[in-house]
N, C-alpha and C positions, 0 to 999 in steps of 0.2 A: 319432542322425544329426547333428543340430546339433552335438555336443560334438567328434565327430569334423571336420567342416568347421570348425571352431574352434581346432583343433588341426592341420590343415592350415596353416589361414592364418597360425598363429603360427609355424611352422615355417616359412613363406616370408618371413615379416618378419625371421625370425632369420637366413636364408640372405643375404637384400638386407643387413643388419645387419652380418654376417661379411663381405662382400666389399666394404661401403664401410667397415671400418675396416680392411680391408686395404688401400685404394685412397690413405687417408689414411695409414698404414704407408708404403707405397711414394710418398708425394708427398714425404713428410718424409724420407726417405731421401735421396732425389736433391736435392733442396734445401737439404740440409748438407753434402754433396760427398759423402756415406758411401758413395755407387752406388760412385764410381771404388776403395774402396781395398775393398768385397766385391764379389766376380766370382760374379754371379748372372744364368745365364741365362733364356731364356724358358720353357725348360720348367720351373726350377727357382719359377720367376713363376706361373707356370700354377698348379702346383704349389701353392704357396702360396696362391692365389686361392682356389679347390678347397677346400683344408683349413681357409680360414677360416671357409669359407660353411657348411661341413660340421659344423664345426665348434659356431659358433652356432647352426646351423638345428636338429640333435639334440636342442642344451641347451633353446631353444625350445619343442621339442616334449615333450621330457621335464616344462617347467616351464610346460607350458600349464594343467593344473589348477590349480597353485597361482596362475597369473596369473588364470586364470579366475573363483577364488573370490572373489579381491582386486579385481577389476576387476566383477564384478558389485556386490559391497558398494560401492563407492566410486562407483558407478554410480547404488546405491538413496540414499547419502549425499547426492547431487551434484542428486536429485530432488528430495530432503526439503528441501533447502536454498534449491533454486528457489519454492516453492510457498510460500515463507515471503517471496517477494520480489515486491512487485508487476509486473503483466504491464510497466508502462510505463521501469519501472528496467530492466527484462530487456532491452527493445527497446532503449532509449538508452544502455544498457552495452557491446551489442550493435556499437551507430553509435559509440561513439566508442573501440570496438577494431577497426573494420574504418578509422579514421581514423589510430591510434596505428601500427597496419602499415604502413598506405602510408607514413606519414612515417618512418618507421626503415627502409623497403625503399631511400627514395632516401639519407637518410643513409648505410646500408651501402652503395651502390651507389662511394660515394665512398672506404671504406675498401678493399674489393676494389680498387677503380685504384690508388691508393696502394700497397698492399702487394704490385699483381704476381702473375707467378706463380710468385716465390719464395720469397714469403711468405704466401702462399695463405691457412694457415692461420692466419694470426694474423688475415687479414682476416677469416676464416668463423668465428674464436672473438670477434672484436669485433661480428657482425651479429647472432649469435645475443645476444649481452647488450644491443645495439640491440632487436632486436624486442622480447624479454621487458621489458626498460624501459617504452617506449613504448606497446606492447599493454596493460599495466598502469594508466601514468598517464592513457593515452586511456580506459581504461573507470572508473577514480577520479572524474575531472574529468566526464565522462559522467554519471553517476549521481548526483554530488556536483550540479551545474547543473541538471542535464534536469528535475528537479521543478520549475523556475522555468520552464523551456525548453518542456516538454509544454504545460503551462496555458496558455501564450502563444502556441505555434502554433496549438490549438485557435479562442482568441479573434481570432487573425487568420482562421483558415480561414473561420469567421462573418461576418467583414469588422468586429470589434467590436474593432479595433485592441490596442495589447502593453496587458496587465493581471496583476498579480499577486494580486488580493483573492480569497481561499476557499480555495485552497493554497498555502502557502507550508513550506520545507523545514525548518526549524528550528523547535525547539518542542516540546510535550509531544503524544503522538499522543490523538487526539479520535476515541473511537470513539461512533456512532452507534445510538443502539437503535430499538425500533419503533416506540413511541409518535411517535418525533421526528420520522420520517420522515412518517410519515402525517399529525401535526398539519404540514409544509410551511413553517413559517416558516424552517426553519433555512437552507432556499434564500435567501430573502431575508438572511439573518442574515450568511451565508457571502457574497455580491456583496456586504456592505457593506465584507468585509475586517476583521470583530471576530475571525475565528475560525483562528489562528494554528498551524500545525504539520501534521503530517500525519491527515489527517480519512482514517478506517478505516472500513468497511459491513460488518462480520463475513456470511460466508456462512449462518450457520444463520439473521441475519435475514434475509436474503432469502425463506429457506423460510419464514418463517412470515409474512413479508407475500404469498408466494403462495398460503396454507393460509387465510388471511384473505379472501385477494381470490376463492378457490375453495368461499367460505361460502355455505350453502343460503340463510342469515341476509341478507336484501337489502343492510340498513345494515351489514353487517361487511363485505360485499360491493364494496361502496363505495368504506367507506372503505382494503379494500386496495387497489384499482385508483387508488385516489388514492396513494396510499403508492407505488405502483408506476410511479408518472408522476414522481411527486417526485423519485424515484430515479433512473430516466431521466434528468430534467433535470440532477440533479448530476452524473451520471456523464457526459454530453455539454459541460455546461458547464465544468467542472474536471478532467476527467482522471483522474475516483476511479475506483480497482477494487473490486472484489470482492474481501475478504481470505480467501484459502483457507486455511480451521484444519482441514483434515483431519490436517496436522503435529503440529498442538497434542495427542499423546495425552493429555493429562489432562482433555481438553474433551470426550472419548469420553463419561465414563462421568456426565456430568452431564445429567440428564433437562431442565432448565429452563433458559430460553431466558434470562430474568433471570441468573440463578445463572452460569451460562458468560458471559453478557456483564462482568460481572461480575470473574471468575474470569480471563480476554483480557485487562479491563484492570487486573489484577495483574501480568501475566504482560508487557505491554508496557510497563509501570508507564506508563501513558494515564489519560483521564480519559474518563466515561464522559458523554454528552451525552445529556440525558432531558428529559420532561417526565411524567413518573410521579413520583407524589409517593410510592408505598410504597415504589419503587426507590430514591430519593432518600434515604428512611430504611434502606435493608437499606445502603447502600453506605457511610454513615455508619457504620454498625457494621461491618463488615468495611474499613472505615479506605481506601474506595475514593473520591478526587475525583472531584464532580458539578459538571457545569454545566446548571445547571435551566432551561431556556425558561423556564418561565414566572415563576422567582424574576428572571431578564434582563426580561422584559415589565415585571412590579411593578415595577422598579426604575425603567424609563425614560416607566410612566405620569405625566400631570401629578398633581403632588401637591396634596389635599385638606385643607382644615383643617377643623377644629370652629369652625361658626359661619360659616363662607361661605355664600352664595347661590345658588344655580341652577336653572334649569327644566328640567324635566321631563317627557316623557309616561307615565303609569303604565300599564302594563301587563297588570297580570293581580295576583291575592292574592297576599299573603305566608302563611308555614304558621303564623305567630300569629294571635290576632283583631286584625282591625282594620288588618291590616299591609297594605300594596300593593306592590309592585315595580318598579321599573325599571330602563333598560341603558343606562352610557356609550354614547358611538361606541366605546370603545376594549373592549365588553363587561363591564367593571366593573357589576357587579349593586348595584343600590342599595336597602337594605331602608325604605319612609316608614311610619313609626310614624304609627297615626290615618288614612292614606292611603285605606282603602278604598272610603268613598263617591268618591271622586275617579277610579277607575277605568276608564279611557277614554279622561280629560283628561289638560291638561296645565295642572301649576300650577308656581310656582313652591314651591322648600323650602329650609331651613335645616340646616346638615349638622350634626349631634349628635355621632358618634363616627365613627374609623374603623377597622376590624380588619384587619390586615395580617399572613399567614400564607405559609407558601412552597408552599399551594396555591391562594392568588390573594389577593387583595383585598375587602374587602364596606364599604359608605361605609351607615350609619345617619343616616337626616333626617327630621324634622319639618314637616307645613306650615308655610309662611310667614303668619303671622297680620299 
């Protein structure tokens, strides 16, 4: 049933098809003088009208399947192609082709005056290369801007006036895994403006920060509804989407959320933003760029020598005898050799060593005698 109304309709495009380039036949006609030296009357007009429309509307119908076939594919092409483009490029490609029109409709409106109606066509063959111009460089310039332009209307919409810090267009794309999200600094990370290019949330992490947040487990519980606020937050305050890899067929058949993140930022040649430290080591052997939180954090902690001062409140044991524990402000765990009657207190100590690893930091100290 459908194929047949398909076949219809292509057949009445072909009929309207055959009698406006008949219509265009007979404009150019009279408009070079050629009417006056063939003697063609209205029937013979008619006539002609009839055979074009008849003409095309057959072939039409005859070549509805093979348009059918071509026009479905190019259809499925023209999906796969969207879904690989963020929702926010769509909208403001969108805006600035329905801007590129208008301004090529009044520019043509200017060559149609001009050319009259005896030159008709030369106007309707210059409006037709106006619009496709225009239409084109309006969704270029569109999509090329609007990643500066989204972020900013956002922050005005808040009343938190124009800002460009956490997305910016140029750049290596920054995609995000789960751990990052749920540890939450990378929001702060991102408003401060370090983190340059276009920032990705692959879809499948979504699903597993809701598989998290859908745990029987209280603290995994938790910590996805944290994960899932964080995510909110970025996507409200910057304009991020959701990147849909249903496209990516090679992403099908990898069972691991690691592994496909991984695998995305091959495939974007991106770098991938973590604070998992085995990820950190798989992605160094598969020759994938990390940008680790928490190797960013050690780097911008105050730095500690052997042989400085500071106090202290201890804690709770260390797993050696005799050891005791303590915690920067900044979480830095401090191991005090000898510490443990001190447990409770606070004394001052003397710093002995310090170990510096890209899964944190640990400062060894001595009482102060």
């Amino acid at each position: 049933m459908i194929k047949k109304i398909l076949r219809i309709i292509f057949s009445l495009v072909g009929v309207l098809l055959g009698y406006g380039i008949y219509l265009l036949l007979n404009g150019l006609i009279k408009s070079t003088g050629m009417a006056d030296k063939i003697l063609v009357g209205e029937t013979q007009q008619f006539i002609a009208a009839i055979g074009f429309a008849l003409f095309f509307g057959i072939s039409f119908y005859l070549l509805s399947p093979i348009f059918g076939k071509h026009g479905v594919k190019l259809a499925k092409n023209i999906e796969t192609d969207l879904q690989k483009i963020p929702t926010n490029e769509i909208i403001t490609g969108t805006f600035g082709l329905i801007i590129g029109l208008i301004i090529a409709f009044l520019i043509s409106q200017v060559y149609i005056g001009i050319a009259g109606t005896e030159f008709f066509y030369i106007g309707t063959i210059l409006s037709v290369i106006t619009y496709i111009f225009f239409g084109y460089l309006g969704v270029l310039v569109a999509t090329k801007k609007g990643k500066d332009i989204i972020p900013n209307l956002i922050a005005a919409r808040r009343g938190a006036g124009p800002r460009t810090k956490g997305k910016i267009g140029d750049g290596t794309p920054k995609i995000l895994d789960t751990s990052v999200i749920i540890d939450g600094r990378i929001a702060d990370i991102m408003k401060t403006g370090f983190i340059e290019g276009r920032v990705v949330i692959p879809e499948f992490v979504l699903v597993e920060l809701r598989h998290i947040a859908d745990s029987s487990d209280g603290l995994k519980r938790n910590r996805g509804r944290r994960g899932l606020d964080i995510l909110n937050r970025i996507q409200n305050e910057y304009g991020i989407e959701i990147y849909n890899t249903d496209s990516e067929k090679s992403l099908d058949e990898i069972p691991e959320v690691d592994v496909k993140l991984l695998k995305l930022a091959q495939l974007m040649n991106g770098k991938v933003v973590t604070n998992d430290f085995n990820l950190n080591k798989v992605a160094m052997i598969k020759g994938v760029e990390v940008l680790n939180i928490n190797e960013l954090a050690n780097a911008v902690k105050p730095i500690v020598l052997p042989g400085e001062d500071m106090t202290l409140f201890l804690v709770k044991e260390g797993k050696e005898a005799n050891q005791a524990v303590a915690y920067l402000d900044d979480g830095t765990m401090i191991v005090v050799e000898e510490g443990r009657p001190f447990i409770g207190q606070t004394i001052d100590v003397t710093v002995s060593s310090v170990l510096q690893t890209a899964a944190g930091r640990m400062i060894f100290a001595k009482p102060k005698k």
